[in-house]
C-alpha positions, 0 to 999 in steps of 0.5 A, a space after each residue: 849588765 846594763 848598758 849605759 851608751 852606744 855609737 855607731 863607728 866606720 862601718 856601721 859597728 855598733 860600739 856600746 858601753 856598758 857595767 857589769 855590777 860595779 866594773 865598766 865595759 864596752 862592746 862591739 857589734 858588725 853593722 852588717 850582722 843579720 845572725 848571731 856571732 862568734 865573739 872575741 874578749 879583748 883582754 889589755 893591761 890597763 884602763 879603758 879610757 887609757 887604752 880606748 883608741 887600741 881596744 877600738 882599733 883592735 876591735 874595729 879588726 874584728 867586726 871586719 872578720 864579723 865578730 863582735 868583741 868585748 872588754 871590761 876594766 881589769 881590777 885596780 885600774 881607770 876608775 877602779 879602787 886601787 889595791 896599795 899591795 899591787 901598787 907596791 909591788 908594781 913599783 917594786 918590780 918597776 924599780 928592779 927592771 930600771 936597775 937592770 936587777 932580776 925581778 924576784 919571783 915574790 914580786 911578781 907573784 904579789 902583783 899578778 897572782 891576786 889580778 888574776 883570782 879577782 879578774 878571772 872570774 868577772 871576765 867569766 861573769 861578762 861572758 854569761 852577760 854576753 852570751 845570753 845576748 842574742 846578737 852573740 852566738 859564740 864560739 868566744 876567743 880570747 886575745 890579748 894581754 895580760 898573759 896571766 890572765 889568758 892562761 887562767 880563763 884558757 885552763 877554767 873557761 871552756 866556752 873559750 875555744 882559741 886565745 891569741 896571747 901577748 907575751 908581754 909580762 911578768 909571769 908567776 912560776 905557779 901559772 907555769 903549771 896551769 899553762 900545761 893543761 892548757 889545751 886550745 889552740 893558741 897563737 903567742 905573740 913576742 915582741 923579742 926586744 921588750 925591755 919590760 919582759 924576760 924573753 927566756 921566762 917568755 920561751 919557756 913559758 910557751 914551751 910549757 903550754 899542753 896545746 896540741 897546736 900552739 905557734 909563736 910569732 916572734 918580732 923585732 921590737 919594744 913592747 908596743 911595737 907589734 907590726 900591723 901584720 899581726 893584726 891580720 894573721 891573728 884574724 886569720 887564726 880566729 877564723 880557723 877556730 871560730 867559724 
């Protein structure tokens, strides 16, 4: 890991930038922190320049609660080399939802089954970078999208003690089967009237989860419209879990 800027935002947190090999990533730090601690891994869909001013807001939520925070550019995405499969199907499945047409399960599996054997492990690779700083003491959560992702790190990563997940896309039938030995606690988020998401597949998919303590908050709305509610009670959720 090398960091390569920093700022101070509102508050006094200390926002960084920083690489991991080849993969761009920011971190956030509380301006009040004088002990290492607990850390929260923003996940989200798409590029962090595209996605700054939510990530920054999100994290600026944390640093509230007195966590750091943390993201990494997902593969195919900003500046990243793109992957012409995923960019296939990615088109694919865009056609089939404009067209009101069922998105086949091959489409889906092309596009996000390879995302996440390429994402999973750099996240778990960022997260040895970041433990082994010593403003950061974890316990680690997981928030965000894309959903895949989080089952994967959920299932794999076991400094990874909580995840608040977004059910906001496409899931492959095979991570149906990594959700069941899903054991930490979770909170989903479902924006009831995303038209980019199959709401039953969702509903099923939450069934599935093998966590012992696991609740949905479903909301009125298209896909960016998350009441600012929740931004709270997912703060609430990780300090049950993580102080």
């Amino acid at each position: 890991m090398r960091f390569t800027s920093e700022q101070r935002l509102d508050d006094g947190v200390l926002e960084r930038e920083f690489t991991l090999g080849e993969i761009p990533g920011i971190m956030w730090t509380p301006g009040s922190a004088s002990a290492p601690v607990p850390l929260i891994l923003l996940g989200h869909p798409g590029g962090l320049r595209t996605m700054y001013p939510r990530l920054v807001a999100r994290a600026l939520h944390c640093a509230a609660q007195g966590f750091a925070a943390a993201t990494i550019e997902l593969p195919g995405s900003g500046d990243r080399p793109r992957s012409a499969v995923a960019e296939q199907a990615r088109a694919d499945l865009q056609g089939a939802v404009r067209a009101g047409r069922p998105v086949d399960d091959e489409i889906v599996d092309r596009l996000v089954l390879p995302l996440v054997d390429t994402a999973a492990p750099e996240w778990r690779a960022a997260l040895d970078a970041l433990l082994a700083l010593p403003e950061i003491g974890g316990p680690v959560g997981y928030a965000g999208g894309v959903i895949s992702i989080g089952i994967r790190l959920a299932v794999v990563e076991p400094r990874i003690s909580a995840a608040l997940l977004f059910a906001g896309s496409f899931v492959p039938r095979a991570l149906f089967d990594e959700a069941r030995q899903v054991t930490i606690p979770l909170l989903v988020l479902l924006q009831w009237d995303d038209e980019g998401n199959d709401r039953q597949q969702a509903l099923d998919l939450f069934d599935a989860f093998g966590s012992e303590e696991k609740t949905l908050h479903a909301n009125m709305g298209g896909h960016t419209g998350v009441p600012r509610f929740e931004g709270d009670a997912g703060n609430q959720f990780f300090v049950r879990h993580l102080t």
